[in-house]
VEXDREN-2710 file (C-alpha; in Angstrom, 1 decimal):
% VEXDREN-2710
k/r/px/py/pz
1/UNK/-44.9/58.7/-35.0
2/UNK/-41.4/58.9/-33.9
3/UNK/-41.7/56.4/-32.0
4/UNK/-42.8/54.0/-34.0
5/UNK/-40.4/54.5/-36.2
6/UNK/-37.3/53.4/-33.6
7/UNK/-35.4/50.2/-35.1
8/UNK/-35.8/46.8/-33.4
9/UNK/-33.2/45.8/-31.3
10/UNK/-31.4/42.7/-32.1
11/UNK/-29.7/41.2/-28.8
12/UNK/-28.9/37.4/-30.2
13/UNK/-27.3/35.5/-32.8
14/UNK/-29.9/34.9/-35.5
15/UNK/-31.0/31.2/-35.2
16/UNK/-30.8/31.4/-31.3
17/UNK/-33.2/29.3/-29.5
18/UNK/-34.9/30.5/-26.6
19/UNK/-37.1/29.8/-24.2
20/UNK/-38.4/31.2/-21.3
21/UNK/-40.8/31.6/-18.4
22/UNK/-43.1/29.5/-16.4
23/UNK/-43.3/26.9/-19.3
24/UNK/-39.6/26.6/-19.5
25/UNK/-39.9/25.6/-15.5
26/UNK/-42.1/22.7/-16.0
27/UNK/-40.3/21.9/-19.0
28/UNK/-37.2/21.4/-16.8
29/UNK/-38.7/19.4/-14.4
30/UNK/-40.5/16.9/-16.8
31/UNK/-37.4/16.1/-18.2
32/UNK/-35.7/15.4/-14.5
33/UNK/-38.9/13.8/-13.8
34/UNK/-38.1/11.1/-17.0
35/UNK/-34.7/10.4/-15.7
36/UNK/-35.8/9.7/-12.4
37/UNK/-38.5/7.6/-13.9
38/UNK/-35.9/5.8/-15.4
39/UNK/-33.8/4.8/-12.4
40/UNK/-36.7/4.1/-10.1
41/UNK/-37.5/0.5/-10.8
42/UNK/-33.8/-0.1/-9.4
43/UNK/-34.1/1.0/-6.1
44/UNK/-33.7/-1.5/-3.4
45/UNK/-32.8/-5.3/-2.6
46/UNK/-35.7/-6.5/-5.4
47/UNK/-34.8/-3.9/-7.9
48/UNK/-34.3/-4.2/-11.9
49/UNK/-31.4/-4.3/-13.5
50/UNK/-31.0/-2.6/-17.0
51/UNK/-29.3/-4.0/-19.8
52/UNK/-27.6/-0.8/-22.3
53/UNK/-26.2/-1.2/-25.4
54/UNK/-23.9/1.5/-26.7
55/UNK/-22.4/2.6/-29.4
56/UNK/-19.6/0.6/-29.9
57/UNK/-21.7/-3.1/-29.3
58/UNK/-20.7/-2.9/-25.8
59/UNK/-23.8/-4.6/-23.3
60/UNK/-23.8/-3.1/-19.7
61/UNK/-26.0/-5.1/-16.9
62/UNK/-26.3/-2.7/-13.7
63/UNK/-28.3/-1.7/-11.1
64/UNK/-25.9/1.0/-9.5
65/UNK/-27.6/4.3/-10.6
66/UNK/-24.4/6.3/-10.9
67/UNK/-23.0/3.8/-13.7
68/UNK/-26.7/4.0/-15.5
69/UNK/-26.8/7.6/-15.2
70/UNK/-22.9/7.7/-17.2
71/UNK/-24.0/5.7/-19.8
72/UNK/-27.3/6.7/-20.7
73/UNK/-25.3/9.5/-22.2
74/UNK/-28.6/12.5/-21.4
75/UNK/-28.8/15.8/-23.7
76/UNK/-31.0/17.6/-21.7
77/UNK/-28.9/20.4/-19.7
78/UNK/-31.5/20.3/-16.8
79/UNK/-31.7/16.6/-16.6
80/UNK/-27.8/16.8/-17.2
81/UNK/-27.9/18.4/-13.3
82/UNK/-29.1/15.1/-11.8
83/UNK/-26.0/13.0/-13.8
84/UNK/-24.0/15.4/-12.3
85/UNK/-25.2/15.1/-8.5
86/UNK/-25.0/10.9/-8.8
87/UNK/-22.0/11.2/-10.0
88/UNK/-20.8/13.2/-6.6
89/UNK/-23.1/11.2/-4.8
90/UNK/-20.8/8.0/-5.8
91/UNK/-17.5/10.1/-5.2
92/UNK/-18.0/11.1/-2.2
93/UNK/-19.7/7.8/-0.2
94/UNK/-20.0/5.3/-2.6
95/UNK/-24.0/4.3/-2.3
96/UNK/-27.1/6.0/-2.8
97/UNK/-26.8/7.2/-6.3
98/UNK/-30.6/5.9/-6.9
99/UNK/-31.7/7.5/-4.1
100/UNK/-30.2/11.1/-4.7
101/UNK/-31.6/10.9/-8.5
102/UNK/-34.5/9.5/-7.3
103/UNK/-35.6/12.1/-4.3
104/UNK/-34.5/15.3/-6.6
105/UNK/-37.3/13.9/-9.0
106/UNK/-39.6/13.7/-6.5
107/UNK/-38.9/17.5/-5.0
108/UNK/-39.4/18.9/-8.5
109/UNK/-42.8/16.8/-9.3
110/UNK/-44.2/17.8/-5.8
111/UNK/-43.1/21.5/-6.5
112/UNK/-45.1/21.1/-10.2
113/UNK/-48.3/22.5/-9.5
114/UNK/-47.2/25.1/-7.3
115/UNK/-45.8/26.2/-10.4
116/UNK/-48.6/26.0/-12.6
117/UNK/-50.8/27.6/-10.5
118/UNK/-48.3/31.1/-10.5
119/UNK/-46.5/30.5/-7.0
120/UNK/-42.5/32.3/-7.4
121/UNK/-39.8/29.4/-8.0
122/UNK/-37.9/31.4/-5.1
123/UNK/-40.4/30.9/-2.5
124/UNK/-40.6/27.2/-3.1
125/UNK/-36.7/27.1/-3.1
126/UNK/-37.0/29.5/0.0
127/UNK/-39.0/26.5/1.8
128/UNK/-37.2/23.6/0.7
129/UNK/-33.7/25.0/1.8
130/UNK/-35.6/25.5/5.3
131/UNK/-36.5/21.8/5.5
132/UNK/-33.4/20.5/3.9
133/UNK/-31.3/21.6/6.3
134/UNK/-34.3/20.4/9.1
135/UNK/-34.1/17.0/7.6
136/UNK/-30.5/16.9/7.9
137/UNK/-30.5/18.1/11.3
138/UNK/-33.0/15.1/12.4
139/UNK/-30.9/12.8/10.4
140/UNK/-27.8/13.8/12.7
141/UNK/-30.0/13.4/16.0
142/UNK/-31.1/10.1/14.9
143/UNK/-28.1/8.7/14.1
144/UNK/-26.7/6.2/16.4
145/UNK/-22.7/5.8/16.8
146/UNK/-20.7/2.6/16.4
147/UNK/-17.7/4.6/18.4
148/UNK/-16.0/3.0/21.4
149/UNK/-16.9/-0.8/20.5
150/UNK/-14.3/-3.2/20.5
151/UNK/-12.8/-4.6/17.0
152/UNK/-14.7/-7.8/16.6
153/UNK/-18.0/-5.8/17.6
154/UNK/-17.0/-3.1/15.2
155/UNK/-16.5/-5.7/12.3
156/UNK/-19.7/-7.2/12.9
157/UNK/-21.5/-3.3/12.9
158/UNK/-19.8/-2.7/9.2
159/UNK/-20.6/-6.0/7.9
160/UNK/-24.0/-5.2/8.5
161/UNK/-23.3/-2.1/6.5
162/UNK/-21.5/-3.5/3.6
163/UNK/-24.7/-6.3/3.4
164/UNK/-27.3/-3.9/3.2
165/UNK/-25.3/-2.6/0.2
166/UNK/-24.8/-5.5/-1.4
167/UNK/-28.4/-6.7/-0.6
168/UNK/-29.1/-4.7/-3.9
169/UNK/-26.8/-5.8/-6.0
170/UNK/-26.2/-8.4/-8.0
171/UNK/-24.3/-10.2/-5.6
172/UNK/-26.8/-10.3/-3.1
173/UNK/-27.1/-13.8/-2.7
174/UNK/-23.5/-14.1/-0.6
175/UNK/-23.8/-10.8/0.7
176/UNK/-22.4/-11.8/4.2
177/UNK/-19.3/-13.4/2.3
178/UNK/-18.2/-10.5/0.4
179/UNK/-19.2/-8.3/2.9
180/UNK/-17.2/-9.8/5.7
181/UNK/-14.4/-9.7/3.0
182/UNK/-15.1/-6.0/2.1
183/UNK/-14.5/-4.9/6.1
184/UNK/-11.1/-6.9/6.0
185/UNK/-10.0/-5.5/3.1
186/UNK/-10.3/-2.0/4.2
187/UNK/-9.6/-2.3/7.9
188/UNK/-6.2/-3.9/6.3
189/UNK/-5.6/-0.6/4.7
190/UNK/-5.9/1.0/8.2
191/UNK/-6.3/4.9/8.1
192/UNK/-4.9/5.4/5.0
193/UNK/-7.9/7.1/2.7
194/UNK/-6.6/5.9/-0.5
195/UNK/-9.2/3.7/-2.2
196/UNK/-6.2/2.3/-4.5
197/UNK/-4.5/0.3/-2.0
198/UNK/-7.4/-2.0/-2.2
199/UNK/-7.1/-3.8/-5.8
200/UNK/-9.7/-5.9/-7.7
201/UNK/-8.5/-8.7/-9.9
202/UNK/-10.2/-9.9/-13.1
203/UNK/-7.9/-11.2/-15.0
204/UNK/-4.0/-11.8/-15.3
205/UNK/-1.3/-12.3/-18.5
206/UNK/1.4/-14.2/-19.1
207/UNK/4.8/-13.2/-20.4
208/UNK/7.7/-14.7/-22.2
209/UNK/9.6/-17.3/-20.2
210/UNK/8.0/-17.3/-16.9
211/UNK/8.0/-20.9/-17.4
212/UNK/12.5/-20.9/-16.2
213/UNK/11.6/-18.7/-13.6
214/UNK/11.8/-19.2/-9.7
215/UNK/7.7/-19.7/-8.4
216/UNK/9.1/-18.6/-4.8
217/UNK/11.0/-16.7/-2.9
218/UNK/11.6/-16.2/1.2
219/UNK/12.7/-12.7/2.2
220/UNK/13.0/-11.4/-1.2
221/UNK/14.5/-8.1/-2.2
222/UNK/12.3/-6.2/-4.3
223/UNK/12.9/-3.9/-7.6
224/UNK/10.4/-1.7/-9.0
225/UNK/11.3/-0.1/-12.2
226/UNK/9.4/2.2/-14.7
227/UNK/11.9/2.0/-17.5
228/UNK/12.1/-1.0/-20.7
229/UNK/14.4/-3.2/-20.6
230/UNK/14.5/-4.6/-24.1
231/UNK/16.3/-4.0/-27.1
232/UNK/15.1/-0.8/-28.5
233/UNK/15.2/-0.5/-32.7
234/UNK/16.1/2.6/-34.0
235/UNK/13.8/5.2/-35.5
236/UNK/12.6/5.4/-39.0
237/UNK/14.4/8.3/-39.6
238/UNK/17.7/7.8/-37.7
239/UNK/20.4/8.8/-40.0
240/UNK/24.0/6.9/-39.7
241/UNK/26.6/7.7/-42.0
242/UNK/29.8/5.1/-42.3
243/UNK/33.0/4.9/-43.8
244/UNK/34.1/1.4/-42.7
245/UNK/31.4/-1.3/-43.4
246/UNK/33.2/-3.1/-39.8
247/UNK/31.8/0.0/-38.2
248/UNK/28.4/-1.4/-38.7
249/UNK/29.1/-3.8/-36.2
250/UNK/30.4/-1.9/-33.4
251/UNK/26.9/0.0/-33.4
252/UNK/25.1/-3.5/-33.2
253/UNK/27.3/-4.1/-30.4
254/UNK/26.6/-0.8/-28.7
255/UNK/22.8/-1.5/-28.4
256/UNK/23.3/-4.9/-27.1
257/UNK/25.8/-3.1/-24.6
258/UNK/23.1/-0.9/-23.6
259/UNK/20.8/-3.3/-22.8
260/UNK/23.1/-6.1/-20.9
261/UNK/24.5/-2.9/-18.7
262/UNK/21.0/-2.1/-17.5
263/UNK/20.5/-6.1/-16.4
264/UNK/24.1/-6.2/-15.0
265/UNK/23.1/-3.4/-12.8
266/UNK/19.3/-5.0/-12.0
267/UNK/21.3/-8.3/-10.7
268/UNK/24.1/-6.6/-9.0
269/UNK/21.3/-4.5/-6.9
270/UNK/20.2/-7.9/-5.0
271/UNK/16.2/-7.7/-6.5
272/UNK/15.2/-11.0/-6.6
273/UNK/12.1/-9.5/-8.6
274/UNK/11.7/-7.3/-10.8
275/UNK/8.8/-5.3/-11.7
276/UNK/8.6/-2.7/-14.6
277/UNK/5.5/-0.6/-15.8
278/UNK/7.1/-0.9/-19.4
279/UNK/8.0/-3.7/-21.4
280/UNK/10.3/-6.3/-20.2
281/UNK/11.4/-8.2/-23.5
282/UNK/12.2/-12.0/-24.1
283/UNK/16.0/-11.1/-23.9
284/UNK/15.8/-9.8/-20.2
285/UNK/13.1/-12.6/-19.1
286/UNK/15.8/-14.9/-20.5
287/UNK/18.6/-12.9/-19.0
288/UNK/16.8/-12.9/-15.5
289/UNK/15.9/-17.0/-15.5
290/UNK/19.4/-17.8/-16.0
291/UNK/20.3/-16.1/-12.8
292/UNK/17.1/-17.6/-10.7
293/UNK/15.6/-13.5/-10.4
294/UNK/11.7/-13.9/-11.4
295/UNK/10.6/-10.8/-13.5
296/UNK/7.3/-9.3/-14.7
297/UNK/6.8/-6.7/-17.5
298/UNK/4.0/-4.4/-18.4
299/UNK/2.6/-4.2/-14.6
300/UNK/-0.3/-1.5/-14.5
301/UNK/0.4/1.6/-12.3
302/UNK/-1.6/0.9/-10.2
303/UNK/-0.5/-2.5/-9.2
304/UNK/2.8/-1.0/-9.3
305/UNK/1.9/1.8/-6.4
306/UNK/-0.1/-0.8/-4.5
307/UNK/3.5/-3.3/-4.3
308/UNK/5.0/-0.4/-3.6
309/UNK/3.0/0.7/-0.5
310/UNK/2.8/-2.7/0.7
311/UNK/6.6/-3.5/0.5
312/UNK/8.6/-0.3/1.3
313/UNK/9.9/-0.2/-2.1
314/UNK/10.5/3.0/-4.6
315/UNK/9.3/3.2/-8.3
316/UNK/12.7/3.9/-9.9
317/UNK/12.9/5.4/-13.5
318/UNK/16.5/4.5/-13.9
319/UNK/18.9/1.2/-13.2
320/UNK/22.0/4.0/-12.1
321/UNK/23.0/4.2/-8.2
322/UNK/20.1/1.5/-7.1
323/UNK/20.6/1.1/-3.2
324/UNK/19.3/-1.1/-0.6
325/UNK/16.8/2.2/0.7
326/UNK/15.0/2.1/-2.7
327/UNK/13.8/-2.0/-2.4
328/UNK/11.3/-3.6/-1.2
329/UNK/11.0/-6.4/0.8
330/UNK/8.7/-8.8/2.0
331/UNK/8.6/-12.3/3.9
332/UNK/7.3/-14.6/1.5
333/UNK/6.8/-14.6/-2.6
334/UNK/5.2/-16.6/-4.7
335/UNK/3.2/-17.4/-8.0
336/UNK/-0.3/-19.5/-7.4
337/UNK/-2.7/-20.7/-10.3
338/UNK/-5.7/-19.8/-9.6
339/UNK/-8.2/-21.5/-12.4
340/UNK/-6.7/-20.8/-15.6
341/UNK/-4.4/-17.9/-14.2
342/UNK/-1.6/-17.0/-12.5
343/UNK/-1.0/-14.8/-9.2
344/UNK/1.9/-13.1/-7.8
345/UNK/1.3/-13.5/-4.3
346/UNK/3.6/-11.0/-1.8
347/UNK/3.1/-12.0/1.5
348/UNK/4.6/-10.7/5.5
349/UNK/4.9/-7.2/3.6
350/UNK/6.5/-4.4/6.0
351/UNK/4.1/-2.1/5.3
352/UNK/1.2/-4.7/4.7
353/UNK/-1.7/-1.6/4.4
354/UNK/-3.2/-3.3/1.3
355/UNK/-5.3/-5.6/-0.1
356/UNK/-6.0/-7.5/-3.0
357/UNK/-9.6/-9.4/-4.0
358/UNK/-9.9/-12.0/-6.4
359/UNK/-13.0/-11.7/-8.8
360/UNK/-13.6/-14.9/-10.9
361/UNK/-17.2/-15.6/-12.6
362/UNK/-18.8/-16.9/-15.4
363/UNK/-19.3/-13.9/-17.9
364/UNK/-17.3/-10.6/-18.4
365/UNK/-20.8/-8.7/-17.7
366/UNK/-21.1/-10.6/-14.1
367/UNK/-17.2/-9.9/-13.3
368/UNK/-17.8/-6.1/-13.9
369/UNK/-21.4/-5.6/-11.7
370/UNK/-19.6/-7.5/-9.2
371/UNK/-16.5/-5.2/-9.2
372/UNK/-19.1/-2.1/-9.0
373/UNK/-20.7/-3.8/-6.2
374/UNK/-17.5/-4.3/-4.0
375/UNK/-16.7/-0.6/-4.5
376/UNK/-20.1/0.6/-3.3
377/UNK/-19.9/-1.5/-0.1
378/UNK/-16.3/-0.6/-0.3
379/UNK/-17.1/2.9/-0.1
380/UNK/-19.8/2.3/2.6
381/UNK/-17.5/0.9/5.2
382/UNK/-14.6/3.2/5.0
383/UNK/-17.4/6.0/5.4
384/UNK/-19.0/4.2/8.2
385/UNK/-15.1/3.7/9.9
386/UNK/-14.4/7.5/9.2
387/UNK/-18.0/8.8/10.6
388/UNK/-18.8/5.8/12.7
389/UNK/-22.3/6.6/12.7
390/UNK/-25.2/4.7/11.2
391/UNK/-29.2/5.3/10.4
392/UNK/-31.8/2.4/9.8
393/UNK/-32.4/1.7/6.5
394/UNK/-35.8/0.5/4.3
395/UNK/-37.1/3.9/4.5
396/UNK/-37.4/3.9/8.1
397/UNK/-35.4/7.0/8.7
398/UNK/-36.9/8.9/5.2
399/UNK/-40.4/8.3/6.8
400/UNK/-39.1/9.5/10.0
401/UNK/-37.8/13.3/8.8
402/UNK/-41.3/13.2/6.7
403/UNK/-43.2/13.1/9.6
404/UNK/-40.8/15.2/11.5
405/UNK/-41.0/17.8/9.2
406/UNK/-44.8/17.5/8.5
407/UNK/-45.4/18.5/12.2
408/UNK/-43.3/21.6/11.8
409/UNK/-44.9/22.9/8.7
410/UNK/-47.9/22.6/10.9
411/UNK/-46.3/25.6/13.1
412/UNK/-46.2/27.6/10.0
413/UNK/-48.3/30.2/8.6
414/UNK/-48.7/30.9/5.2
415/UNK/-48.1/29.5/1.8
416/UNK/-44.7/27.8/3.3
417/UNK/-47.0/25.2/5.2
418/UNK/-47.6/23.8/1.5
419/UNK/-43.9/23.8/0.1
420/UNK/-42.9/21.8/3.7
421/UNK/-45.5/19.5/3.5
422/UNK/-44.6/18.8/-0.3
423/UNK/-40.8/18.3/1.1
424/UNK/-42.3/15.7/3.7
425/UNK/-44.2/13.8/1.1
426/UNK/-41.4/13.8/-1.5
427/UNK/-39.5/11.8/0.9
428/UNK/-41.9/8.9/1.1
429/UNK/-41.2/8.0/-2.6
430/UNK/-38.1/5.8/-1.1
431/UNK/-40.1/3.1/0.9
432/UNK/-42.8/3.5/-1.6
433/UNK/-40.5/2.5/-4.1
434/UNK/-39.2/0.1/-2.4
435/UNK/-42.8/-1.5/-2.3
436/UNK/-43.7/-1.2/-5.8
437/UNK/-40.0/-2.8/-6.8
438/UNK/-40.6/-6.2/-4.3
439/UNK/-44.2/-6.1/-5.8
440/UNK/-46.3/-5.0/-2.9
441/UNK/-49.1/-2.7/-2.1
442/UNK/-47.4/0.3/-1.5
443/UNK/-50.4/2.3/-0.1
444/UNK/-51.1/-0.1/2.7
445/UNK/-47.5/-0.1/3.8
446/UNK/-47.1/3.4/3.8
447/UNK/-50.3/3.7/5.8
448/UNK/-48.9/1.1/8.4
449/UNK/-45.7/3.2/8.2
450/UNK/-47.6/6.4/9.2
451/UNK/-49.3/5.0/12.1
452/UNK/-46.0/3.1/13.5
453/UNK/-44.3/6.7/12.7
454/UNK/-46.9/9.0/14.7
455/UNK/-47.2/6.7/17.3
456/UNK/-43.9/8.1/18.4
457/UNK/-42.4/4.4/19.1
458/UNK/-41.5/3.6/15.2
459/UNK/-38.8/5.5/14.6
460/UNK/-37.2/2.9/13.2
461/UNK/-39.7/1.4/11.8
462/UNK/-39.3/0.8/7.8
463/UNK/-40.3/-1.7/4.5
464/UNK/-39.9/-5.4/5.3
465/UNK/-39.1/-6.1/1.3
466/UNK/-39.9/-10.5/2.4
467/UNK/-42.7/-9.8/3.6
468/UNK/-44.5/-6.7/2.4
469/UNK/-45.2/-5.3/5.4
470/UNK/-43.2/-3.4/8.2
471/UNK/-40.4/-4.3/10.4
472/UNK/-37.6/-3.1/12.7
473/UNK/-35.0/-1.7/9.9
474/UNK/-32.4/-1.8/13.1
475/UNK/-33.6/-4.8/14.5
476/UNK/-33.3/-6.5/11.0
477/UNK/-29.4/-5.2/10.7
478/UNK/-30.9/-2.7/7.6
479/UNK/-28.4/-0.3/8.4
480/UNK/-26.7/2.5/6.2
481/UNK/-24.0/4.9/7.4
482/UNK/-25.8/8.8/8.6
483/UNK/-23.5/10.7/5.3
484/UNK/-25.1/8.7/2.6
485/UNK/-28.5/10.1/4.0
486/UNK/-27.3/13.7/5.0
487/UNK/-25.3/13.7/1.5
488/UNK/-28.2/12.3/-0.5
489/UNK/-30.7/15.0/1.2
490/UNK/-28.6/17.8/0.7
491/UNK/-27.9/17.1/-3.1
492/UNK/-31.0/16.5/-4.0
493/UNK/-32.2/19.3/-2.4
494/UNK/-29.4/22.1/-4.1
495/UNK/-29.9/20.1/-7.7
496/UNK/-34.1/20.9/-7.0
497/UNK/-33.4/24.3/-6.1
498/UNK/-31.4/24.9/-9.0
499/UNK/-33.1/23.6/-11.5
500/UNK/-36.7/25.8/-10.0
501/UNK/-34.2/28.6/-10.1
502/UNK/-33.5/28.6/-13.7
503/UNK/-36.5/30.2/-16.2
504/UNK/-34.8/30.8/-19.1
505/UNK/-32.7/28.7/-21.7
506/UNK/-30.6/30.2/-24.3
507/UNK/-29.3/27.5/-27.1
508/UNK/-26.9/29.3/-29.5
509/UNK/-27.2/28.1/-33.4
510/UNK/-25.3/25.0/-33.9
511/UNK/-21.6/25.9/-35.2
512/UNK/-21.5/23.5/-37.6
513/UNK/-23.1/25.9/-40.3
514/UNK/-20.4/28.3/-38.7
515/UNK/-17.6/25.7/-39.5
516/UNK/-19.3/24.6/-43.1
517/UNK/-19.3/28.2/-44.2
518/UNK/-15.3/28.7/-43.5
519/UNK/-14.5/25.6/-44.9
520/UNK/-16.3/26.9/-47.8
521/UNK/-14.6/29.9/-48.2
522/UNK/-11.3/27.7/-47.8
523/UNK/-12.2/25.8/-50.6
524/UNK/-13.1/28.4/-52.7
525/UNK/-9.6/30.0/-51.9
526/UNK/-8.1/27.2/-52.6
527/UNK/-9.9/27.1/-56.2
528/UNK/-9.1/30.7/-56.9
529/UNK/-5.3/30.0/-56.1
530/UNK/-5.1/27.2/-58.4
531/UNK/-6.6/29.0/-61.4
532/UNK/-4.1/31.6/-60.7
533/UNK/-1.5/29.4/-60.7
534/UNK/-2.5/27.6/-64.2
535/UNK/-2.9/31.1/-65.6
536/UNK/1.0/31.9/-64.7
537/UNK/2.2/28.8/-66.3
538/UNK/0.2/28.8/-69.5
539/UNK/1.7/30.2/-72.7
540/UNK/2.2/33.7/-73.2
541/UNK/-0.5/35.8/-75.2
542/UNK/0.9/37.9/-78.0
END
């Protein structure tokens, strides 16, 4: 009797929403399943491109699986993991971001049934850690270096590598133009790792009377400020108190002082440019034309660090002390119209590890796929220079580890055998996929895939997306730098294992009501105070 009298524990908030279990398990992984499901149709050379509209009337057109993963702006906190692994996947090497979304899918849906039918989450994860790390090993073996080659045979190797980036993209159709112009613009950046040194130009502006101003310069000394030089009005509530009206005018005087020192000391530094981050006002521009020194106002930061790099030059935040050690310099300047714009053109710079590409195109939409593009393939090279070593592509290498890794599970005993095989077959959804997108039978070239594979003579053998059937992925030039596979592998894998490792999900009741209720009892202060407050001024009651 006693003990059914004992009071129920209460652990949670009330309104807490929980769920638990195996249900909770497979309720994770449809939802990853759904966003993978989403993606998939954009794998490859003939992939889909999605058009999203958000919010604020904006229209998106993309086929890069990192940028389609941002916007689709996903609730779900499980599905929220594989956001979060394309997102590192496009940090970190620039291409792949399908592919990593679109393999962690397939780990969880192979891993499903297991599942359902009562196997622990921990001895699938057990398993798939096993051959994660065995595919990434076989990855490493098969990898073939592009190390010791000279530099023309090196460029070719890379351009390879930035096409079969490109090949999906938008831009596909000149893929050996901008890819040839990809692997100059980073090899002219040399070993520096900063991806801002390389800059992408949309679109320009023009300023206040850049029409007086010098076009060209040779052997130019360079000044790059991060001040404003233009008259500055005073606050709204800056105070001056006179006793002489004529006083007014000395503090006129004093701003235009102010201004006309800071050019004074801009011209008697040497700069024949002048470059500011803030606003350089009609006054200066002016000032500047008369004395043949082109300026530019209102240069973005990054532009800013990029001339600075290039030309030896310092950012200065004051016009005090400038000497020749903080200028740049470089051989020839100039301004070119391009179109309907304008370019400032530095050329023979000291430094020279930059490089700028010029994007021009018919719709804003086009201009900004084709940015993404160039910094996937930009990615991709500087990964393939750093690492130097390269895997074929079209699903030859994924069918390769799938049929490595199905002859080991072979060599195991027990219920592991299943959770390996399931690895191996999860694989195969990339040249599968890569079928379904270019609108082939799948099955049959998968089947010829196998054969090739076991053979022992295929290795790298993969998709032939013009034909339907199979090819030499290395033959063909299909090539795709070893760390977008090894990085793709081993985040899908950790996002699979992590999402099977998690049974239980604890949603806390919304704090709006928790926000509604104080502001509730702020009104109601409010109220009280302000019948007080009438009852103190009223008459008083006799």
């Amino acid at each position: 009797m006693a003990s059914m009298m004992q009071p129920q524990i209460i652990l949670l908030k009330e309104g807490t929403d929980t769920s638990q279990g195996r249900a909770q398990v497979v309720s994770n992984i449809n939802a990853c399943t759904a966003v993978g499901d989403t993606v998939r149709t954009t794998l490859g050379p003939r992939g889909m491109d999605k058009l999203i509209h958000d919010d604020k009337g904006g229209v998106t057109i993309s086929n890069d699986g990192a940028t389609i993963m941002r916007l689709l702006d996903i609730v779900h906190p499980a599905a929220k993991i594989l956001v979060d692994i394309a997102k590192s996947q496009d940090s970190e090497v620039g291409d792949g971001t399908t592919t990593v979304v679109l393999l962690a899918a397939e780990f969880l849906k192979e891993a499903k049934p297991y599942i359902e039918d009562g196997v622990h989450p921990h001895s699938l994860i057990r398993s798939y850690r096993t051959a994660g790390n065995m595919a990434i090993q076989r990855v490493k073996e098969l990898a073939v270096s592009i190390e010791g080659k000279s530099l023309e045979e090196k460029k070719t190797l890379l351009a390879k590598c930035a096409a079969t980036t490109l090949s999906s993209k938008l831009i596909g159709g000149e893929k050996e133009f901008f890819a040839s112009m990809v692997v100059d613009a980073v090899l002219a950046i040399g070993n520096d790792d900063r991806l801002n040194l390389i800059g992408i130009k949309k679109k320009t502006f023009s300023y206040a009377g850049f029409e007086q101003q010098p076009k060209k310069f040779l052997n130019p000394k360079i000044l790059l400020l991060n001040i404003e030089l233009e008259l500055k009005s005073e606050k709204e509530n800056a105070e001056i108190r006179l006793s002489d009206p004529l006083q007014y005018q000395s503090i006129v005087d004093a701003e235009w002082n102010i201004i006309y020192d800071k050019l004074d000391k801009c011209v008697k530094s040497g700069a024949k440019i002048v470059l500011s981050r803030l606003a350089i006002g009609d006054l200066a521009t002016q000032y500047f034309a008369d004395r043949d020194i082109f300026c530019a106002g209102r240069v973005t930061e990054e532009d800013l660090q990029r001339v600075a790099a290039a030309t030896g030059g310092t950012v200065q935040t004051s016009v005090n002390n400038i000497i020749d050690e903080v200028l740049g310099s470089c051989e020839v300047f100039e301004e070119k119209q391009v179109g309907n714009e304008r370019f400032n053109i530095f050329s023979g710079c000291p430094s020279g590890q930059t490089a700028t590409i010029v994007l021009r195109g018919g719709t804003d939409q086009f201009i900004e796929e084709a940015e993404r593009s160039l910094h996937d393939a930009i990615m991709i090279v500087r990964r393939a220079l750093k690492n130097s070593t390269v895997v074929p592509g079209g699903g030859a290498i994924d069918m390769e580890i799938s049929k490595y890794l199905r002859q080991h599970a072979r060599t195991i005993a027990g219920k592991s055998q299943f959770f390996v095989n399931s690895f191996a077959k999860a694989l195969e959804v990339i040249p599968r996929q890569l079928c379904d997108n270019a609108g082939f039978d799948a099955t049959d070239a998968l089947n010829k895939l196998r054969q090739k594979h076991a053979s022992g003579e295929g290795a790298n053998y993969g998709v032939d997306i013009n034909t339907g059937g199979i090819a030499d992925s290395f033959a063909n030039f299909v090539w795709e730098p070893a760390v977008v596979k090894i990085n793709a592998i081993n985040a899908a894998t950790e996002a699979s294992c992590l999402i099977l490792s998690v049974d239980e999900t604890v949603k806390n009741p919304k704090s709006e009501s928790a926000q509604g209720e104080a502001a509730a009892g702020a009104m109601a202060g409010r109220g009280g105070g302000a019948m007080r407050g009438r009852g103190g001024r009223g008459m008083r009651r006799r």
